[in-house]
BADOGU-261965 format. One record per residue (C-alpha): x negated, z, y negated; residue in one letter. Coordinates in Angstrom, 3 decimals, always signed. Layout:
BEGIN
+----------+----------+----------+------+
:       c1 :       c3 :       c2 : rest :
+----------+----------+----------+------+
:        X :        Z :        Y :    A :
...
+----------+----------+----------+------+
END
This chain:
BEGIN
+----------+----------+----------+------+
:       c1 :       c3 :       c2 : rest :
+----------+----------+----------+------+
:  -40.076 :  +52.710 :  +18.517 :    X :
:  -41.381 :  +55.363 :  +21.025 :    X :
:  -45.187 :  +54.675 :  +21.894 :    X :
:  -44.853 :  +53.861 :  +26.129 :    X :
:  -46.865 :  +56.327 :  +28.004 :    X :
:  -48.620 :  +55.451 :  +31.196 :    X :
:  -47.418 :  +57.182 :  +34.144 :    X :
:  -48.855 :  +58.435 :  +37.454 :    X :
:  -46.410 :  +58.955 :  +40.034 :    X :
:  -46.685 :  +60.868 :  +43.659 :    X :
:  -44.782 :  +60.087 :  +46.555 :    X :
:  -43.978 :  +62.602 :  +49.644 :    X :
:  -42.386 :  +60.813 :  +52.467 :    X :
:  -40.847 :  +62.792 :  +54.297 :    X :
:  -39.172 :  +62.634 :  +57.650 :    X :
:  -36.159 :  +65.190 :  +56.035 :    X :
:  -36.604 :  +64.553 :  +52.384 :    X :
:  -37.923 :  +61.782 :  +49.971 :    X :
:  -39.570 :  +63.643 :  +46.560 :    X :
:  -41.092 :  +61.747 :  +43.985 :    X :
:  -43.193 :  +63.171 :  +40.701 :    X :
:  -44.420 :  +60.973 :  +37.896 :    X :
:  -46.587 :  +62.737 :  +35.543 :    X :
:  -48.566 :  +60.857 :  +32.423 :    X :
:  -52.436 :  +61.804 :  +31.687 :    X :
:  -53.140 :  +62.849 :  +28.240 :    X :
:  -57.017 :  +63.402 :  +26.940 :    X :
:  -57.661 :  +64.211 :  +30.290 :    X :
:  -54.586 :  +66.978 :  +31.329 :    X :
:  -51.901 :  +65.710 :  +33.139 :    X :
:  -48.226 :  +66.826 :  +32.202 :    X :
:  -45.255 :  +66.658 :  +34.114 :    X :
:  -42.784 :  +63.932 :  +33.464 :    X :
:  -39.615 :  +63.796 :  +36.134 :    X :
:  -39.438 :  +64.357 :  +39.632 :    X :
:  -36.372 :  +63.307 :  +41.795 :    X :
:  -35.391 :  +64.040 :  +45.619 :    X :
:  -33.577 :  +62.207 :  +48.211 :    X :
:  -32.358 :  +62.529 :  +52.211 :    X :
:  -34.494 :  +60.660 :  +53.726 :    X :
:  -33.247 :  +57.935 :  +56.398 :    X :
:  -34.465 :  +55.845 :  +58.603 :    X :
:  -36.869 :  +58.583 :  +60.351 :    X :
:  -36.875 :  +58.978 :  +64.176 :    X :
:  -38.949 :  +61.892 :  +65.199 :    X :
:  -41.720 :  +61.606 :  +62.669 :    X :
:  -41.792 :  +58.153 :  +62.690 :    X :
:  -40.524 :  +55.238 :  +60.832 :    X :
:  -37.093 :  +54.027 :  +62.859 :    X :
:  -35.669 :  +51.558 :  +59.833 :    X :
:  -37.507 :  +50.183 :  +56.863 :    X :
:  -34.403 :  +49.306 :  +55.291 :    X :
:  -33.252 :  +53.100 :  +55.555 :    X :
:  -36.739 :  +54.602 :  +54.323 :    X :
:  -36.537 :  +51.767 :  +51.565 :    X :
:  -33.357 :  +52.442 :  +50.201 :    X :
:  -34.358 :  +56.826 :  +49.902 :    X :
:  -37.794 :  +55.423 :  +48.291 :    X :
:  -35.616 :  +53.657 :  +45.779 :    X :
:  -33.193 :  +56.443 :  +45.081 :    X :
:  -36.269 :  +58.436 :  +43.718 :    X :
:  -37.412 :  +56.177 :  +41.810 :    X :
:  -34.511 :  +55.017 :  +40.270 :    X :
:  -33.620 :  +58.123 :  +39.157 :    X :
:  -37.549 :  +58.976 :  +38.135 :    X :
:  -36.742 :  +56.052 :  +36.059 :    X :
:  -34.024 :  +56.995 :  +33.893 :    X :
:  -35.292 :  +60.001 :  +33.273 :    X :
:  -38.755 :  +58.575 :  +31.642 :    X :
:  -36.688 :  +55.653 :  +30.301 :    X :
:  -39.351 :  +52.873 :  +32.024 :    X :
:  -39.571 :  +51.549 :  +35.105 :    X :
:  -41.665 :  +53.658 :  +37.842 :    X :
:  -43.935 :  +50.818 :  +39.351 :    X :
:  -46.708 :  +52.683 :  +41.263 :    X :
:  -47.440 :  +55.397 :  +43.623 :    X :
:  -49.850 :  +57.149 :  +45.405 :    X :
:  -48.305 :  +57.436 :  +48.915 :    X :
:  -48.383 :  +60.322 :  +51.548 :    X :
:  -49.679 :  +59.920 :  +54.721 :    X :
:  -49.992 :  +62.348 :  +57.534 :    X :
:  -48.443 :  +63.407 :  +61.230 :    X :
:  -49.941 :  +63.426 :  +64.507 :    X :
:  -51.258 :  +59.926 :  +63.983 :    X :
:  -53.910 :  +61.127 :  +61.665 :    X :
:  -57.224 :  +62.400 :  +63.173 :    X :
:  -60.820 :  +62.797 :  +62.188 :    X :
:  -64.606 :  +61.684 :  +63.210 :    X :
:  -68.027 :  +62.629 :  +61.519 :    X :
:  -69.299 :  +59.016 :  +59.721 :    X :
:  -73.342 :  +58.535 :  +59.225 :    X :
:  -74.652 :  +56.543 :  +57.130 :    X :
:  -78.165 :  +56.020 :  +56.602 :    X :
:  -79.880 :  +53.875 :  +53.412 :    X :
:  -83.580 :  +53.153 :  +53.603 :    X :
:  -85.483 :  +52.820 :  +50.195 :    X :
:  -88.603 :  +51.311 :  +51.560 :    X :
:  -91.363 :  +52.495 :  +48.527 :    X :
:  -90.836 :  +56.363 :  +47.668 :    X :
:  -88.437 :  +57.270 :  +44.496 :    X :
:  -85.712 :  +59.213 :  +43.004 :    X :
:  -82.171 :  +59.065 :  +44.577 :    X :
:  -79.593 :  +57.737 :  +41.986 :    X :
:  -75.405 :  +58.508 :  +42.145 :    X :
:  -75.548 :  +54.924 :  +43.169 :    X :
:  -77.418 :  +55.190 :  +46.031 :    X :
:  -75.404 :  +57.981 :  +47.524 :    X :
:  -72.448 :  +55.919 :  +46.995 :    X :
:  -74.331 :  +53.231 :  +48.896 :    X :
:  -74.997 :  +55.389 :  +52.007 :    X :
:  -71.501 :  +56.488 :  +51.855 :    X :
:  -70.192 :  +53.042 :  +52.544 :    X :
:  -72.805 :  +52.682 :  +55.414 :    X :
:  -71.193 :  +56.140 :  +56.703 :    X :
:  -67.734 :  +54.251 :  +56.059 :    X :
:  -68.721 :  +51.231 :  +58.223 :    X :
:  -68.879 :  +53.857 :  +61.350 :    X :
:  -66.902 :  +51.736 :  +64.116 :    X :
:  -63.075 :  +53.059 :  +65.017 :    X :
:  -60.952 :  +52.255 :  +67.378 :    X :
:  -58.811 :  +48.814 :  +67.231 :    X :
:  -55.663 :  +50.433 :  +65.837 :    X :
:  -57.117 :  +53.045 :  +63.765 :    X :
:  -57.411 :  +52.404 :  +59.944 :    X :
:  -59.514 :  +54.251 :  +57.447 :    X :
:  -57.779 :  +56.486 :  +55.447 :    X :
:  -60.239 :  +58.341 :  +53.138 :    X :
:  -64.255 :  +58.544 :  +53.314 :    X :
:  -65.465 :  +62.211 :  +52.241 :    X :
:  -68.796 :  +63.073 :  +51.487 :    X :
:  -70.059 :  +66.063 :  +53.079 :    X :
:  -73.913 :  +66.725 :  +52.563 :    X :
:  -77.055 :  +64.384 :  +52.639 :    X :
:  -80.089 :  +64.546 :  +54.400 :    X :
:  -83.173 :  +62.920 :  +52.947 :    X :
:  -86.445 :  +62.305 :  +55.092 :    X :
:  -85.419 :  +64.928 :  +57.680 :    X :
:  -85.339 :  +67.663 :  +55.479 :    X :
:  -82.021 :  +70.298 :  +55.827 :    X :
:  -78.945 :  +68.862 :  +54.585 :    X :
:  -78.347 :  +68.397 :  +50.474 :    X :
:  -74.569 :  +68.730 :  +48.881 :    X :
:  -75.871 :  +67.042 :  +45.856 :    X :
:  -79.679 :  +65.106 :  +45.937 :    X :
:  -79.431 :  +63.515 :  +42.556 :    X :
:  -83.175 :  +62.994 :  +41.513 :    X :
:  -85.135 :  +64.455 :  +44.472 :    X :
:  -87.824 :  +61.982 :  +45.509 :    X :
:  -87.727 :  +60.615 :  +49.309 :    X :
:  -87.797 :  +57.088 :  +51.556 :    X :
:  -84.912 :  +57.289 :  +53.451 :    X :
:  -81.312 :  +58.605 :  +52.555 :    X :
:  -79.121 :  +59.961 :  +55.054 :    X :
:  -75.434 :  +60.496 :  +54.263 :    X :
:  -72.512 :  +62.589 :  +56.648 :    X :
:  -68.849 :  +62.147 :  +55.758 :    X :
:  -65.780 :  +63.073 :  +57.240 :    X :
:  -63.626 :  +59.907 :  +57.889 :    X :
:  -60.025 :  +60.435 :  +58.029 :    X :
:  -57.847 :  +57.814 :  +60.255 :    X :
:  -54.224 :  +56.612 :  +61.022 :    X :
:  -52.688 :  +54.830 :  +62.921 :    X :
:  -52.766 :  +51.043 :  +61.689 :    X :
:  -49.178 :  +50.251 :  +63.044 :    X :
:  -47.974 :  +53.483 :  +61.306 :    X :
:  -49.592 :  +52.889 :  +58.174 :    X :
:  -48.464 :  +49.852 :  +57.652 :    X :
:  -44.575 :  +50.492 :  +58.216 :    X :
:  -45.101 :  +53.328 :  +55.691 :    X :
:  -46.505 :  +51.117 :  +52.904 :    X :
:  -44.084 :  +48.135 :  +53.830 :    X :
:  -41.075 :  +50.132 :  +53.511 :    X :
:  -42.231 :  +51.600 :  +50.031 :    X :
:  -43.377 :  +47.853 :  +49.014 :    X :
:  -39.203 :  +46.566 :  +50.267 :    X :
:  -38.025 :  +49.098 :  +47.342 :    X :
:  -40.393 :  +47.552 :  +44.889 :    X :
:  -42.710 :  +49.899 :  +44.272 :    X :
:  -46.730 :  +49.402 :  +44.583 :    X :
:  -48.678 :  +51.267 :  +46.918 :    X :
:  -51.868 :  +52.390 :  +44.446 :    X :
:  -53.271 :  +54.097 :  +47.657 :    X :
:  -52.196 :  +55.906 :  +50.602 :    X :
:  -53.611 :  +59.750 :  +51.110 :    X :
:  -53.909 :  +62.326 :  +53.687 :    X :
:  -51.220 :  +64.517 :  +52.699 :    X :
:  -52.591 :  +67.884 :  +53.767 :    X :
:  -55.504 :  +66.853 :  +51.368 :    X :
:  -53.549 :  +66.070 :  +48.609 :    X :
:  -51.489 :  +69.218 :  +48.839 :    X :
:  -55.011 :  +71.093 :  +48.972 :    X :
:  -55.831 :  +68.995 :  +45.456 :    X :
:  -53.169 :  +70.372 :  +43.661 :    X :
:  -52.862 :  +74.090 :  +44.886 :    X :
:  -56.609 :  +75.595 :  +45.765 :    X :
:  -59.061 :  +75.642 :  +42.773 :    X :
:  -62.987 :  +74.967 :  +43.643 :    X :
:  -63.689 :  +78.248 :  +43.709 :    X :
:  -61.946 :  +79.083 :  +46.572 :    X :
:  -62.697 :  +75.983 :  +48.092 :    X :
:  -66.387 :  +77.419 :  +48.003 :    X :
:  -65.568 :  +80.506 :  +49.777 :    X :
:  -63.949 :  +78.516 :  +52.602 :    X :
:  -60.481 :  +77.523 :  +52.923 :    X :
:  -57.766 :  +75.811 :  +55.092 :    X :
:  -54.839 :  +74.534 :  +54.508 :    X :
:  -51.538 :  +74.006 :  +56.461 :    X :
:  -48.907 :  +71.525 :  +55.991 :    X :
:  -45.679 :  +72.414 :  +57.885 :    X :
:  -43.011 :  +69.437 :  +57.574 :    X :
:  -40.018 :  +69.119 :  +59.439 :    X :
:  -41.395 :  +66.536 :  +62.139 :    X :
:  -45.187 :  +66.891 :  +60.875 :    X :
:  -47.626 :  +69.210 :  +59.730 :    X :
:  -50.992 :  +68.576 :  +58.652 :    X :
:  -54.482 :  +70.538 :  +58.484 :    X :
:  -57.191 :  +70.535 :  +56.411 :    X :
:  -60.489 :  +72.801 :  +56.062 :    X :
:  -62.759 :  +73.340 :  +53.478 :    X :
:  -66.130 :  +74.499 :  +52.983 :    X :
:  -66.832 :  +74.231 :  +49.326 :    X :
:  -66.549 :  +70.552 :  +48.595 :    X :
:  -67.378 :  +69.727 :  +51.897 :    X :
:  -63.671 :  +68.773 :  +54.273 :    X :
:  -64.872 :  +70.007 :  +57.514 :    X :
:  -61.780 :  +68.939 :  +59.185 :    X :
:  -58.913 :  +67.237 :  +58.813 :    X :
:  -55.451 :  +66.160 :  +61.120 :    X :
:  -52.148 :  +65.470 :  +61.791 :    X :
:  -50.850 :  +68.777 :  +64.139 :    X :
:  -48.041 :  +68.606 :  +67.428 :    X :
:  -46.298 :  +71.611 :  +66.328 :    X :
:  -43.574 :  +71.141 :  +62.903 :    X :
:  -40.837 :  +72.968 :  +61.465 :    X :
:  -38.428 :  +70.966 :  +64.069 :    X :
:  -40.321 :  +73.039 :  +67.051 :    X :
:  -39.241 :  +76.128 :  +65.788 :    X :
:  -35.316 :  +75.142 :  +65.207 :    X :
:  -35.302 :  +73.412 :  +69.247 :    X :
:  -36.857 :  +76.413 :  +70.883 :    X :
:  -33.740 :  +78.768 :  +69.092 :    X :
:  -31.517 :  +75.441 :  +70.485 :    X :
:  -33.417 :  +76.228 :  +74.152 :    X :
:  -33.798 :  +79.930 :  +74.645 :    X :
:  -30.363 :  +80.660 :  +72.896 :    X :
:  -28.497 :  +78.629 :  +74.295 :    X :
:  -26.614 :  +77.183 :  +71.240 :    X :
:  -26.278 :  +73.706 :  +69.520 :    X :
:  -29.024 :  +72.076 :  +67.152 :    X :
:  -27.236 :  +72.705 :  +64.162 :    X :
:  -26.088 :  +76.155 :  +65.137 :    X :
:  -30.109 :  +76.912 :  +65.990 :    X :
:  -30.973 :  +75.421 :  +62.349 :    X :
:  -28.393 :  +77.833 :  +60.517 :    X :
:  -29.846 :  +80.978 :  +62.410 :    X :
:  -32.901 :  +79.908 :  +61.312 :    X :
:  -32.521 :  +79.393 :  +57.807 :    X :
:  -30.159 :  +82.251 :  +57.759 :    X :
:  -31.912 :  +85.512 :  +59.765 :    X :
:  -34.769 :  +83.647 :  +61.107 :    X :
:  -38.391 :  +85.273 :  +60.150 :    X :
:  -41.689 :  +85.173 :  +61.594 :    X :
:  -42.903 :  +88.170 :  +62.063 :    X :
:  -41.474 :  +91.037 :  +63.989 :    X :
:  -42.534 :  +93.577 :  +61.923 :    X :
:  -40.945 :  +92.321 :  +58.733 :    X :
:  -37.626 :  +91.347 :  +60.696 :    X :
:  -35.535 :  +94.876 :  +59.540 :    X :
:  -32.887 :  +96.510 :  +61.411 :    X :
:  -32.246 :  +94.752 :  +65.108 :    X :
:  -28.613 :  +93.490 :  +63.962 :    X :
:  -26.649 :  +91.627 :  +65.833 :    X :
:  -25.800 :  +87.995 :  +64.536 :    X :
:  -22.273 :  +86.722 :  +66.025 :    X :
:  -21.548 :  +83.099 :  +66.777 :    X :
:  -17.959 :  +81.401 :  +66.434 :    X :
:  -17.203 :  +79.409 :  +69.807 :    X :
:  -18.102 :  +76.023 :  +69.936 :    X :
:  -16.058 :  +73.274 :  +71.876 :    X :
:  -13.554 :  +75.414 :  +73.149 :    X :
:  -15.916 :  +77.709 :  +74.607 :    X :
:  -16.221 :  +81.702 :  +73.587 :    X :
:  -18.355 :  +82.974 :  +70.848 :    X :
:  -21.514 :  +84.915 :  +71.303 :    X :
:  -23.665 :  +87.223 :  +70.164 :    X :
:  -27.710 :  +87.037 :  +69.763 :    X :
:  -29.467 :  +89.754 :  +68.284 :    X :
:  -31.602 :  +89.326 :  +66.333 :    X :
:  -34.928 :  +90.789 :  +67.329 :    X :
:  -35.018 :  +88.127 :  +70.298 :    X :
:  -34.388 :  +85.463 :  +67.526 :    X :
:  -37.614 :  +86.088 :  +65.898 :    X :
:  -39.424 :  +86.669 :  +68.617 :    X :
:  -38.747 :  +83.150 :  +69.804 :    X :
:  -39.697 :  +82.226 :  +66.575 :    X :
:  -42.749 :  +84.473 :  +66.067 :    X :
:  -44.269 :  +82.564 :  +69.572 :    X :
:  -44.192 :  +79.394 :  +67.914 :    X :
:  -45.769 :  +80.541 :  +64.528 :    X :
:  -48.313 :  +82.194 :  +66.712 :    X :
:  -48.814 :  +78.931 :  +68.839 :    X :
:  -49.510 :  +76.962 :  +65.491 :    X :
:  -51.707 :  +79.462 :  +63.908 :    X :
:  -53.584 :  +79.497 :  +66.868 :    X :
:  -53.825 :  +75.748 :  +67.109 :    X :
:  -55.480 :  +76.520 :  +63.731 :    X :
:  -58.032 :  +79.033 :  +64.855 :    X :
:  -59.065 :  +76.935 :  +67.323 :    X :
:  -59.728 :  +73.657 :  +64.740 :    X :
:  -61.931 :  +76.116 :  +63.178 :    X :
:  -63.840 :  +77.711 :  +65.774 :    X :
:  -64.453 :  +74.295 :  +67.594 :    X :
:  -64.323 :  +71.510 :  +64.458 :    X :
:  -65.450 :  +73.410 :  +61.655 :    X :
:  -69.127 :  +75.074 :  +62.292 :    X :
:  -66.816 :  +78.303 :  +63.005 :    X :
:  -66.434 :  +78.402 :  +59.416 :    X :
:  -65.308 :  +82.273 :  +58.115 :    X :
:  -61.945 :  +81.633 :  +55.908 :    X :
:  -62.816 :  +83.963 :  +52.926 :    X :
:  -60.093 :  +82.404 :  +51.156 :    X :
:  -57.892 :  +82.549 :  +54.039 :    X :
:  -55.071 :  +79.974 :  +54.775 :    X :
:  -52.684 :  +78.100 :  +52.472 :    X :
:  -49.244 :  +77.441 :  +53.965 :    X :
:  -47.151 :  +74.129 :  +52.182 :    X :
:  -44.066 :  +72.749 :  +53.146 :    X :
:  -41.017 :  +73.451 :  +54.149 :    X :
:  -41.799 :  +75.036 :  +56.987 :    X :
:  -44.154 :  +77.294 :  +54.519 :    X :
:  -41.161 :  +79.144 :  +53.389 :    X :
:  -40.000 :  +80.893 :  +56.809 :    X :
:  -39.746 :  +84.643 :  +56.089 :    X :
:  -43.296 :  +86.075 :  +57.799 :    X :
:  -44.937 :  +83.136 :  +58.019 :    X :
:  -47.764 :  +84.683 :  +55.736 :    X :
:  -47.688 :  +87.928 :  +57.685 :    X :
:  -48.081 :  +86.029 :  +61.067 :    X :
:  -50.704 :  +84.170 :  +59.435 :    X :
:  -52.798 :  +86.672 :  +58.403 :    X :
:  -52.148 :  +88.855 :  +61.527 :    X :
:  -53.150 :  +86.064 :  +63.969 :    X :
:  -55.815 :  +84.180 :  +61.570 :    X :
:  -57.291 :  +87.942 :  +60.676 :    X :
:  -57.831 :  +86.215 :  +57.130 :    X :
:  -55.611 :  +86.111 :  +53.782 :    X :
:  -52.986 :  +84.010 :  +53.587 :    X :
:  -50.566 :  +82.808 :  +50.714 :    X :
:  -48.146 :  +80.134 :  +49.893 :    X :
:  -49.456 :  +77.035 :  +48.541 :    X :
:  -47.897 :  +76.392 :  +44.957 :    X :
:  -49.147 :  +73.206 :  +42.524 :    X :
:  -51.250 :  +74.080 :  +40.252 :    X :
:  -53.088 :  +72.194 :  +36.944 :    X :
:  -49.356 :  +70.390 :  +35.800 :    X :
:  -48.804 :  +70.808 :  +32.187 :    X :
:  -44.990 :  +71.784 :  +31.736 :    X :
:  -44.181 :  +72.042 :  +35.417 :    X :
:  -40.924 :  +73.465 :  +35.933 :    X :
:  -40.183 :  +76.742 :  +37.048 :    X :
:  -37.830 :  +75.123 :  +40.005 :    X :
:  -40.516 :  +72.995 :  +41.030 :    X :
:  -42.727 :  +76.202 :  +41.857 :    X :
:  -41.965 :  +75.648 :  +45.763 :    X :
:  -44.323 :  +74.963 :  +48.387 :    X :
:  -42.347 :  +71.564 :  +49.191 :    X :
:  -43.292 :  +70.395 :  +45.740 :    X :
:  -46.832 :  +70.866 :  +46.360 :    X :
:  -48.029 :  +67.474 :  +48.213 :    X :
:  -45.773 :  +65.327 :  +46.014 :    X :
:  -47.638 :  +67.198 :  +43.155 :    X :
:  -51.069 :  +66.253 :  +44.400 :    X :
:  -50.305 :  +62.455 :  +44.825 :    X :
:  -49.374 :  +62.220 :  +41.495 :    X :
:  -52.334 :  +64.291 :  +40.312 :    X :
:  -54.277 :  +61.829 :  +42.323 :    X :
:  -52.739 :  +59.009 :  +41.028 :    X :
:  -53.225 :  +60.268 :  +37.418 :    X :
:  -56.980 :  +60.727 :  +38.209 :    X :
:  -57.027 :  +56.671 :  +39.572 :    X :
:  -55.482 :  +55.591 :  +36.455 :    X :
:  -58.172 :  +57.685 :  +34.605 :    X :
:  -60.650 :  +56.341 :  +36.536 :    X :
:  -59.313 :  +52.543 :  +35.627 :    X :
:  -59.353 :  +53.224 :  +32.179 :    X :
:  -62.983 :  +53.902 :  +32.035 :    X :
:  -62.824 :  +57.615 :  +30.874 :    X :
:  -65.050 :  +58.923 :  +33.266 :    X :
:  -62.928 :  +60.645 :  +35.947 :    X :
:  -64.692 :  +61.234 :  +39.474 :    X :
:  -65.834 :  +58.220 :  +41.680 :    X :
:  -66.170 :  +58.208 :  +45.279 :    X :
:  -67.952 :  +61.095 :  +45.703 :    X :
:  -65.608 :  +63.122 :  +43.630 :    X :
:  -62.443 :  +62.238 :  +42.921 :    X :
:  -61.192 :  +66.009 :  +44.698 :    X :
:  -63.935 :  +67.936 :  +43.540 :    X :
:  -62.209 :  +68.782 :  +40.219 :    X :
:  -58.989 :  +68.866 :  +38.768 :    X :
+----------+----------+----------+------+
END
């Protein structure tokens, strides 16, 4: 009989597509195991419109994740991100009393001071992430493990959603029998499975771009300087084509999977794209230099939105690592162009990284958040299992 392995599974809920990845964690590596995809239903701008609907694409996946391990998938770690997500600086502060050495345990202990910080009534906690420590007013510490003082000070980004949002998320993947392990910033999970430390240290962001969604998240070293759900999504793009050209939503999402790009300079020739009539009216022409213009203003109005997170939220931090693009929306001819022209920084797509036997087809910045949940998850079940694995002041510091 075939020795049962214990999976980790990731799950990306997504307002266009469901995607699942279960992976198993062996001597420490974690190795790809199945992945599935689904439609998703029961979305309504972003939001959940139906349980039932987003229940029934959650179980799809995981059926299907199923029979391909041959045993049941029980257990995620769930996505969480959109506009509803937001940021605040937590302080904690832990006072020894007599003079000695600070212990891993007592940063953990002025952590969870930090993560008592009071939130709004319909804001839930999300994740708690160390980001230095200052000990008897001295300049801030990443790491004060046996340094001598009286009085521990501890700053940590807290990462909130909204309650009501959160919990129709986790209740529609409970209704399709599945556990919720935890529920994760997406943007930070995405940034978990496709930027090393390294280039965390030489500062970082990270963009998200779903179709309803996108989410941000900024890096200096192992310190998140920022982190939140953005207005501007994939959707934007496809309804100002639908507005300035005059044609029908699906027509505007065809043009812009077809002969949309980002950046003018990488657009080619200025051909000229012809339309079919619609409806009994005439067809039309468009050409289509003014088709990526319209959609170069919106890639420059979310790159911008991005500039300004880090001149005003994150110490005016210099990307030397430049920006990561994920999602869907990642994969927009001259996104990376506009990126770098508008940004003034590299930029590159965001692929998963650290997966034993990942699969070539799976090499696609849509893949990458689903990745890092189930990397996360794998580094939980580690964790449980007593075999070291990082705590809470580390479980995203290393892969």
């Amino acid at each position: 009989m075939a020795k049962r392995v214990e999976l980790a599974a990731g799950l990306d809920l997504g307002s266009n597509w469901t995607r699942l990845v279960v992976v198993s964690l062996e001597n420490g590596l974690v190795r790809y195991v199945a992945h599935a995809a689904a439609l998703s239903r029961g979305w309504h701008r972003g939001q959940i419109a139906d349980q039932n609907a987003v229940a029934s694409s959650v179980r799809q996946v995981a059926e299907a994740c199923s029979r391909r391990t041959g045993q049941p998938v029980v257990s995620a770690v769930v996505g969480a991100g959109g506009p509803g997500v937001r940021c605040r600086q937590g302080r904690g502060v832990y006072e020894f009393g007599p003079r000695r050495r600070v212990q891993a345990e007592d940063l953990a202990q002025a952590l969870k001071f930090a993560a008592k910080t009071p939130l709004e009534q319909d804001r839930l906690l999300l994740q708690v992430l160390p980001q230095d420590f200052t000990l008897d007013g001295r300049p801030p510490m990443p790491h004060p493990i046996n340094v001598e003082c009286e009085r521990l000070e501890a700053h940590a980004l807290l990462i909130t959603a909204s309650r009501q949002e959160h919990q129709a998320l986790v209740s529609a993947v409970q209704q399709a029998d599945l556990q919720v392990e935890e529920t994760v910033f997406e943007a930070m999970a995405a940034a978990y499975a496709s930027i090393l430390p390294e280039e965390r240290a030489g500062g970082v962001a990270l963009l998200d771009i779903g179709a309803h969604a996108s989410n941000t998240v900024i890096y200096d070293g192992d310190s998140m300087l920022f982190a939140a759900g953005l207005p501007v999504s994939g959707d934007h793009f496809t309804h100002d084509i639908f507005v300035v050209h005059g044609v029908s939503y699906e027509e505007a999402e065809r043009l812009k999977l077809g002969y949309g790009c980002a950046h003018a300079s990488a657009s080619g020739d200025n051909i000229v794209i012809g339309l079919p009539g619609e409806g009994g009216r005439t067809g039309k022409e468009i050409s289509r230099r003014s088709l990526v213009e319209t959609l170069e203003a919106r890639a420059d109005q979310l790159f911008e939105i991005i500039e300004k997170c880090r001149r005003q939220h994150a110490r005016d931090l210099s990307l030397g690592e430049g920006l990561v693009l994920c999602g869907g929306g990642a994969l927009l001819d001259g996104m990376v162009q506009e990126a770098e022209r508008i940004l003034g920084c590299p930029a590159r797509l965001g692929l998963a990284q650290g997966i034993l036997d990942w699969p070539e087809e799976l090499c696609s910045p849509v893949w990458t958040t689903a990745a890092g949940l189930a990397m996360y998850s794998a580094r939980l079940q580690y964790r449980r299992d007593g075999s070291g694995g990082p705590g809470l002041l580390g479980l995203f510091r290393g892969k």
